[in-house]
C-alpha positions as CSV (number, residue, x, y, z in Angstrom):
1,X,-222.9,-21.9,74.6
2,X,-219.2,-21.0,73.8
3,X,-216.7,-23.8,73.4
4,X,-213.2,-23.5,75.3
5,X,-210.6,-24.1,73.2
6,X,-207.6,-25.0,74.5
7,X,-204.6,-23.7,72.1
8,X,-201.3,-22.8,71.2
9,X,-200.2,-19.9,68.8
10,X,-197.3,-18.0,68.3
11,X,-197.1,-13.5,69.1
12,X,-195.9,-11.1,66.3
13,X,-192.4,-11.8,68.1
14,X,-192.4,-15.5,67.0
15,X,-192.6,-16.1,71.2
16,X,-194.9,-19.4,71.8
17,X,-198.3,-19.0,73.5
18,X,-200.8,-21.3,75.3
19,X,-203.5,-21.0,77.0
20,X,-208.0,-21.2,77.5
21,X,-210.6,-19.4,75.1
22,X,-214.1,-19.5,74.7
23,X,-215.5,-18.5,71.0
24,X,-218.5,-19.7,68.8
25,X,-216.3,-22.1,66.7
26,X,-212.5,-21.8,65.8
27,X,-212.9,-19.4,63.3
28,X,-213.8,-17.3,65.9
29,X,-211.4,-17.8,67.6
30,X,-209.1,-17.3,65.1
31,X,-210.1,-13.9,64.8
32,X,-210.2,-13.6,68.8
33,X,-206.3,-14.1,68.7
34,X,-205.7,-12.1,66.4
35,X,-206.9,-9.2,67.7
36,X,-204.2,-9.7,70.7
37,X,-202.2,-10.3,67.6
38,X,-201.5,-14.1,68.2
39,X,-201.2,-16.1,65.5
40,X,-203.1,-19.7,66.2
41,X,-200.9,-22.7,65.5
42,X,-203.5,-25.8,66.8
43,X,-206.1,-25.9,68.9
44,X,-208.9,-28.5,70.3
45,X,-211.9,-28.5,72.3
46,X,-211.3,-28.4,76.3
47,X,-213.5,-32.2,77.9
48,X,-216.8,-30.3,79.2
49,X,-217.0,-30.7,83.0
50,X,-218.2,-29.2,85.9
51,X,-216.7,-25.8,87.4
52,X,-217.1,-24.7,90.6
53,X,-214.8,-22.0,90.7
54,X,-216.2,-18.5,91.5
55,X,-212.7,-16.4,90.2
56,X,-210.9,-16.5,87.1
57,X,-210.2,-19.9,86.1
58,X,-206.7,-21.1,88.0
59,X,-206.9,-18.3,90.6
60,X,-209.4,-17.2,92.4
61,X,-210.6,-13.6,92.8
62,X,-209.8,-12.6,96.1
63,X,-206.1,-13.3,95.0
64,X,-206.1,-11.5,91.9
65,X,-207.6,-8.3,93.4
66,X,-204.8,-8.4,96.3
67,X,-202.4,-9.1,93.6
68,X,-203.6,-6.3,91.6
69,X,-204.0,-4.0,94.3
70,X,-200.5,-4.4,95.8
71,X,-199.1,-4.0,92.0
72,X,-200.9,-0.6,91.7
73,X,-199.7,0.6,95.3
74,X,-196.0,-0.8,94.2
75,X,-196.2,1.2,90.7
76,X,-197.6,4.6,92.3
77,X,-194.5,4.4,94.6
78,X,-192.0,4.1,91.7
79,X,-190.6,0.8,91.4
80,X,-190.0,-0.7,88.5
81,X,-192.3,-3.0,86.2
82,X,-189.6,-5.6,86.9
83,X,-189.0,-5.4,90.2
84,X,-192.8,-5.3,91.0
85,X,-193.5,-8.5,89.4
86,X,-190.4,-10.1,91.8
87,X,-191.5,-9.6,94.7
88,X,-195.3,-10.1,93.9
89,X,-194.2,-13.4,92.5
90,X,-191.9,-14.2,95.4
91,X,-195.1,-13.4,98.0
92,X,-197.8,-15.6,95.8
93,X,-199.3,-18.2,98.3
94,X,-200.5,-20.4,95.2
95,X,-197.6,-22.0,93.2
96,X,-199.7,-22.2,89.8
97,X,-199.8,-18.6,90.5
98,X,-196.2,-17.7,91.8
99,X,-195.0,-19.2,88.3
100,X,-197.4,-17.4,85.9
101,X,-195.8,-14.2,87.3
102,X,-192.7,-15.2,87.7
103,X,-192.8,-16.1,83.6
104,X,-194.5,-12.6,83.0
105,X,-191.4,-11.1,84.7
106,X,-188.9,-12.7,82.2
107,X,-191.2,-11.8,79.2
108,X,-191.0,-8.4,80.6
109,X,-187.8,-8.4,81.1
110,X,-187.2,-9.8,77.5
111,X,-188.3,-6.8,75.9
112,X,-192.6,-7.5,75.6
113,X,-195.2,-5.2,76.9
114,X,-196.8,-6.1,80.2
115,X,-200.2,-6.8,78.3
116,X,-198.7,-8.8,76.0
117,X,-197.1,-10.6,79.0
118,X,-200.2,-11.2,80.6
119,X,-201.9,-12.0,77.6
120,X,-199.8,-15.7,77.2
121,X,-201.8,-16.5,80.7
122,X,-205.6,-16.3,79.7
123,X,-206.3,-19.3,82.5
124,X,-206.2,-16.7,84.6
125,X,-206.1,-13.2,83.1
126,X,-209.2,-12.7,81.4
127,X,-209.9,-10.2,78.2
128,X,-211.1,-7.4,80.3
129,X,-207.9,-7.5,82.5
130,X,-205.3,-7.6,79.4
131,X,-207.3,-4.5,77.8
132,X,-207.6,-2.3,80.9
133,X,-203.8,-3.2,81.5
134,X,-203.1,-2.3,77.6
135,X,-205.3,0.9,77.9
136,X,-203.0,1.8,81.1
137,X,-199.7,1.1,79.6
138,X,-200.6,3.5,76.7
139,X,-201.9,6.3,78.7
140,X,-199.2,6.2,80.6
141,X,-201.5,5.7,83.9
142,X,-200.8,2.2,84.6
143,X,-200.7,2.3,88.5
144,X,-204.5,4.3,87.8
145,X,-205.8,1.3,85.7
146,X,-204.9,-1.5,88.3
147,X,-206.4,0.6,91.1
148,X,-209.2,0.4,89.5
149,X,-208.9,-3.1,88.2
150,X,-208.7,-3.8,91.8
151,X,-211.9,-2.6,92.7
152,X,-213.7,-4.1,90.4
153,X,-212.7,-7.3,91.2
154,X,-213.1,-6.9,95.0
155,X,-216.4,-5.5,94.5
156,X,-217.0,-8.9,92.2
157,X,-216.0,-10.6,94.4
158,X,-218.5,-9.4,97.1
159,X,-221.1,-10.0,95.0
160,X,-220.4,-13.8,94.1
161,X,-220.2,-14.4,97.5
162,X,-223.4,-12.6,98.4
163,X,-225.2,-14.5,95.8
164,X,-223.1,-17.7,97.0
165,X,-224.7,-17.0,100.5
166,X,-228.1,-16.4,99.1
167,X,-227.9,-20.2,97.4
168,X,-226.3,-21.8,100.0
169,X,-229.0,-21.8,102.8
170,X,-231.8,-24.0,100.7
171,X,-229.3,-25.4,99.0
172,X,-228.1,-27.2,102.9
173,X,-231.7,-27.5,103.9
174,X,-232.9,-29.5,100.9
175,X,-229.6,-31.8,101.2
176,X,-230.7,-32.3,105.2
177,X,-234.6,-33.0,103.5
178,X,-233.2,-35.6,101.0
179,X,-230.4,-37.1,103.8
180,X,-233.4,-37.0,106.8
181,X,-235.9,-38.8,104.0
182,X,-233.5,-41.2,102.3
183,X,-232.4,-42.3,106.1
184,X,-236.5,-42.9,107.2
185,X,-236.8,-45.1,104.4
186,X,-234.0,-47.1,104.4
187,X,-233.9,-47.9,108.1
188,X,-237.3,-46.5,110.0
189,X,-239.8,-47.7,107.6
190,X,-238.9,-51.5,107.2
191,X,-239.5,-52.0,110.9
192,X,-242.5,-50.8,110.7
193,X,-243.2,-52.3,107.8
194,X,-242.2,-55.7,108.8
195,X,-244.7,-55.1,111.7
196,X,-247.4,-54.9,110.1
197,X,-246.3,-58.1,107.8
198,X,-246.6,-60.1,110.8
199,X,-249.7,-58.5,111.8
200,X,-251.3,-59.2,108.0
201,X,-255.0,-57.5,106.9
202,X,-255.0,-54.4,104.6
203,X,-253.6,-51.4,105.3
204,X,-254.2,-47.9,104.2
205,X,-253.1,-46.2,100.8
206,X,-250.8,-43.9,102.1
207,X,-248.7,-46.7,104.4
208,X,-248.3,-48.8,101.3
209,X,-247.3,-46.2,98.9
210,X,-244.5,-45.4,101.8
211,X,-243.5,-48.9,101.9
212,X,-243.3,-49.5,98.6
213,X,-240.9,-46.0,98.6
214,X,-238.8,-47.9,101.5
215,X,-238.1,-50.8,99.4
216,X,-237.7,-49.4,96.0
217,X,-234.8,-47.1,97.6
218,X,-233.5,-50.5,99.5
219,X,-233.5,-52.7,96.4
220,X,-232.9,-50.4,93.8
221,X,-231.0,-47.7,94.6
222,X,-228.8,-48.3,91.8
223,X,-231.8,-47.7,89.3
224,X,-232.4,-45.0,91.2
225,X,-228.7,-43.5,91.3
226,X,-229.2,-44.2,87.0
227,X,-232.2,-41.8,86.6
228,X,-230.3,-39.2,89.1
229,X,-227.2,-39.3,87.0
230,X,-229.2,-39.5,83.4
231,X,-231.1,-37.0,84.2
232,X,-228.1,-34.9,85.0
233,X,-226.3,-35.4,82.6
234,X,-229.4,-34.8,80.0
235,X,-229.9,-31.8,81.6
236,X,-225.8,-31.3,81.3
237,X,-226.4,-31.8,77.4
238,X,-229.5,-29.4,77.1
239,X,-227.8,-26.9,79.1
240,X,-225.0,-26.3,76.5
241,X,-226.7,-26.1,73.9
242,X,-227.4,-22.5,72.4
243,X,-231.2,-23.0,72.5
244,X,-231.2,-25.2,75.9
245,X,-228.6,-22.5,77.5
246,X,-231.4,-19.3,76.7
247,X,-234.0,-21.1,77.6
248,X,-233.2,-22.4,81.0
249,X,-231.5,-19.0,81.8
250,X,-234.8,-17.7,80.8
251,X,-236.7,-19.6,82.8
252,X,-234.1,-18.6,86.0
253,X,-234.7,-15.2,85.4
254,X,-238.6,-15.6,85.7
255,X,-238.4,-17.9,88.8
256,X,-240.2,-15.9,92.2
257,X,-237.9,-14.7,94.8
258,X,-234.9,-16.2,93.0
259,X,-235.2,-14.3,89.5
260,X,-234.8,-11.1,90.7
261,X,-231.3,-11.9,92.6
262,X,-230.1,-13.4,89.9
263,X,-231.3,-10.4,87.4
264,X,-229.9,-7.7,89.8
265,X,-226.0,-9.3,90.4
266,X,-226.0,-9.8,86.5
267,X,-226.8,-5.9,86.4
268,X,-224.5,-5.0,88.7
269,X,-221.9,-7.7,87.0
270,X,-222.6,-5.7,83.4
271,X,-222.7,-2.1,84.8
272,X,-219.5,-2.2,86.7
273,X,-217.7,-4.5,83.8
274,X,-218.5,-1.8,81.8
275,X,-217.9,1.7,83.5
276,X,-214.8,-0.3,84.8
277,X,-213.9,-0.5,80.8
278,X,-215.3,2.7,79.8
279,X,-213.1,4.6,82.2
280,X,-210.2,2.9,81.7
281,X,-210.0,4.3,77.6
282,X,-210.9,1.0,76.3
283,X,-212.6,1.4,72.8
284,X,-217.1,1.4,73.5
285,X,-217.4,-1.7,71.3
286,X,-214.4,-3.6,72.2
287,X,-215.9,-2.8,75.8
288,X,-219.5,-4.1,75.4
289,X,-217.9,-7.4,73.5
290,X,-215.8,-8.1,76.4
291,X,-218.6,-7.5,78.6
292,X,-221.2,-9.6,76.7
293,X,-218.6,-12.5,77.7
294,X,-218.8,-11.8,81.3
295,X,-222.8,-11.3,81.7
296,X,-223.4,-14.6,83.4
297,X,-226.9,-14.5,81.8
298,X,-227.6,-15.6,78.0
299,X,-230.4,-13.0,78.2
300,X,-228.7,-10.5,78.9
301,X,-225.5,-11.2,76.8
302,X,-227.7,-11.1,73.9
303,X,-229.3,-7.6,75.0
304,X,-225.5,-6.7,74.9
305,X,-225.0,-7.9,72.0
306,X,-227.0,-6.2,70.0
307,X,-226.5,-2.9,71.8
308,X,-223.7,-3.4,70.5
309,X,-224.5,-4.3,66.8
310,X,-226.7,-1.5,67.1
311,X,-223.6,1.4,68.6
312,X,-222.2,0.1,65.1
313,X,-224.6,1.3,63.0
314,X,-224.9,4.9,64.8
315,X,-227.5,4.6,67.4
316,X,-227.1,5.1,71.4
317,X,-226.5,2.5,74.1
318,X,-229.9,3.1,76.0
319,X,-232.5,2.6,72.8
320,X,-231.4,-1.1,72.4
321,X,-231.0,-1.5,76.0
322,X,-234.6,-0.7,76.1
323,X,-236.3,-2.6,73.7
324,X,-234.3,-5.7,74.8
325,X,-237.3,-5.6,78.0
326,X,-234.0,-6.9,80.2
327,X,-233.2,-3.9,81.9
328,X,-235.1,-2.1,84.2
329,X,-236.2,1.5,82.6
330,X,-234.5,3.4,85.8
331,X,-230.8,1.7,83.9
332,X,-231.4,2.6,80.6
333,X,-232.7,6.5,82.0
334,X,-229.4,6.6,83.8
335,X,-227.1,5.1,80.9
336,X,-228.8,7.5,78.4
337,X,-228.6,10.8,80.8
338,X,-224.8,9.3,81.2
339,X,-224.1,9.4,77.6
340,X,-225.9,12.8,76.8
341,X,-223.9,14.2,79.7
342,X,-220.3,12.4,78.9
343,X,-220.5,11.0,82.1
344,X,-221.2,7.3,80.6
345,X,-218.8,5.5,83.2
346,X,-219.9,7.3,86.4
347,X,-223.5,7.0,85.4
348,X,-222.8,3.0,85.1
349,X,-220.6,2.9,88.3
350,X,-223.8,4.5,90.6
351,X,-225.6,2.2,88.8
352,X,-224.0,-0.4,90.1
353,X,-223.6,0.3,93.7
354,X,-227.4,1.3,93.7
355,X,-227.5,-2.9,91.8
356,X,-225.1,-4.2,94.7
357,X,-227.2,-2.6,97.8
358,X,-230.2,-4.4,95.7
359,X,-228.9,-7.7,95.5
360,X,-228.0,-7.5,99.4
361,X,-231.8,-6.3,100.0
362,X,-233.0,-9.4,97.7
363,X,-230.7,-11.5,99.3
364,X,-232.0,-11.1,102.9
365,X,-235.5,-11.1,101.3
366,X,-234.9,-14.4,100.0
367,X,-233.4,-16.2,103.1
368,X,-236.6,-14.3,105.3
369,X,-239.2,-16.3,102.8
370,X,-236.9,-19.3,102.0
371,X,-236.4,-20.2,105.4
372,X,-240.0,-21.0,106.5
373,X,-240.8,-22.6,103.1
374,X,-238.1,-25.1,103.9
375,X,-238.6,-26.0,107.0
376,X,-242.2,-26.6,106.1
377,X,-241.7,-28.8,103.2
378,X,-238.8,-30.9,105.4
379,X,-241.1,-31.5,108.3
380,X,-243.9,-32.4,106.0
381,X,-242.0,-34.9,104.0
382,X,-241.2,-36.5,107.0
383,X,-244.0,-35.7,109.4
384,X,-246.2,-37.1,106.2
385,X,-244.0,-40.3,106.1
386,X,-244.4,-40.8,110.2
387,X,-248.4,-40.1,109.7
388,X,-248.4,-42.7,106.8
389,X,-246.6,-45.4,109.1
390,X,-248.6,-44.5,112.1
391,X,-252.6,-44.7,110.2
392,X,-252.6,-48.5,110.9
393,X,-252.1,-47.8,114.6
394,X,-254.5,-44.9,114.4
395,X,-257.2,-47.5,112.7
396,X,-256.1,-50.6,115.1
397,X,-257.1,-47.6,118.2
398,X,-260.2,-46.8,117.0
399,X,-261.5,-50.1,115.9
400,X,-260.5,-51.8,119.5
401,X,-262.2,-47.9,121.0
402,X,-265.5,-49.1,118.8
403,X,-266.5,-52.6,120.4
């Protein structure tokens, strides 16, 4: 797993420039920066934590696509760079945000490119924006590239949120299970239980195994709360780790009903990243780098990858794509008509909307089987529980029912 850096470097200007980076290790990065010709002056390793921010990190990416879409509508109507930037600053809801443009406005104004503007503010404008926006300033087709930049990131958007949705349900439902569980055994169960204390004799397997639940999670909860949190944060360890990382997203990908969401929004995620790119001018390799970065998936990062390493050496995009076993064959068909045709980017785009129709389709498949699975495993954790507490009674019945 890549390591954010947090560092500060200097532009071919001498201007100072912060920001947020994954790479490998800091050679990497070096060589990251200066491709966006940035010369590094220090740099350390951002504290790991948790994320749960679906945009950009900063801003999320509803506001980036409204932002991007009303600079592309301002540009096409011929106002200036400058005076764009003003007012979209001046309108910002966000104040982290309102300042980052407000600060790309002066270096604009100051004489820099609006890539290399953008570029000082990687917390929020990622590698993919920066090169679309630097293939746009030097075509000449600026107000184009946004408009396009725009859709892409609404249509991201849409499908984080649909896969968002998709988690969400048995995400609730097994939080109710654990909540409805943790709540029997902390205050249903001892009554019972001190019941059948007072009534001494034996009683059956299951009814002591529940008991014995009931007071573990009554008088040590906190040893319970230590294995919860080790094991998270074990987990947190293995998961960034290069091997630990492929392996669990392997093991995601090959997980019924869930996989194949989670296979189809990373398709659509590298089909539209890259058509987006494609179109835009942005150099083929610089393109399939940038989206490696954005794949979501270790799996199919490295498929990327090494298309890539492969496009290097003279060969197509499809024939890697193939024997990487990651992509359906009806993608790499399509990608390799679209590069015998020149028609590479709208090739990727139709394969993308077909991808986003799909994850909807697997979406609402999932919640149809999830549903009923949940509700059966909730009431049988608890029905079981009640049964368990209830077999004395049921024995007490039929014993007094036999004489």
């Amino acid at each position: 797993m890549a390591t954010v850096y947090v560092w500060k470097g200097k532009t071919a200007a001498g201007e100072p420039v912060t920001g947020e980076t994954p790479a490998g290790s800091k050679a990497e990065l070096i060589v990251n920066l200066r491709k966006k010709r940035v010369t590094l002056t220090s740099a350390k390793e951002k504290p790991k934590g948790l994320s749960f921010s679906l945009g950009t990190r900063g801003v999320p990416t509803k506001d980036l696509a409204v932002f991007t879409r009303q600079f592309s509508t301002m540009i096409n109507s011929g106002l200036p760079l400058v005076q764009c930037l003003d007012i979209l600053s001046k309108q910002a809801e966000r104040e982290s945000f309102r300042k980052i443009i407000s600060q790309t406005m002066r270096d604009v104004e100051s004489g820099a490119t609006l890539a290399d503007a953008l570029n000082k503010h990687t917390q929020v404008f990622n590698d993919l924006y920066v090169n679309m926006v630097e293939a746009g300033e030097a075509g000449g087709v600026l107000d184009v590239i946004l408009a396009r930049l725009a859709t892409y990131l609404e249509k991201m958007n849409t499908l984080k949120r649909k896969v968002k949705s998709a988690m969400m349900y048995p995400a609730v439902v097994f939080v109710v299970t654990i909540a409805a569980t943790v709540f029997m055994l902390v205050f249903i169960i001892p009554t019972f239980s001190k019941l059948y204390r007072d009534f001494g004799g034996e009683l059956p397997g299951p009814t002591r195994i529940v008991i014995m639940l009931s007071d573990f999670v009554r008088h040590k909860w906190w040893l319970l709360g230590l294995i919860v949190f080790g094991g998270f944060q074990a987990g947190r360890h293995y998961y960034g780790t290069k091997d630990g990382r492929a392996n669990i997203d392997k093991l995601m990908l090959r997980i019924p009903v869930l996989g194949p969401v989670l296979l189809k929004s990373a398709i659509a995620r590298f089909t539209r990243t890259l058509g987006t790119l494609v179109s835009s001018g942005v150099p083929i390799l610089e393109g399939l780098e940038i989206t490696a970065k954005a794949a979501g998936n270790t799996m199919v990062k490295n498929a990327v990858m090494k298309t890539r390493a492969s496009i290097s050496t003279g060969q197509t995009i499809a024939d890697p794509l193939r024997q990487s076993e990651v992509f359906p064959p009806m993608v790499v068909q399509m990608i390799s008509v679209g590069e015998e045709t020149g028609a590479l980017d709208e090739m990727l785009s139709k394969v993308a909307d077909f991808y986003d129709e799909e994850v909807d389709n697997a979406v609402d498949a999932m919640t149809s089987i999830i549903e009923p699975i949940m509700i059966v495993l909730m009431g049988g954790i608890v029905g079981g529980m009640l049964i368990a507490m209830y077999l004395p009674i049921f024995k007490l019945v039929s014993v007094i029912m036999d004489k």
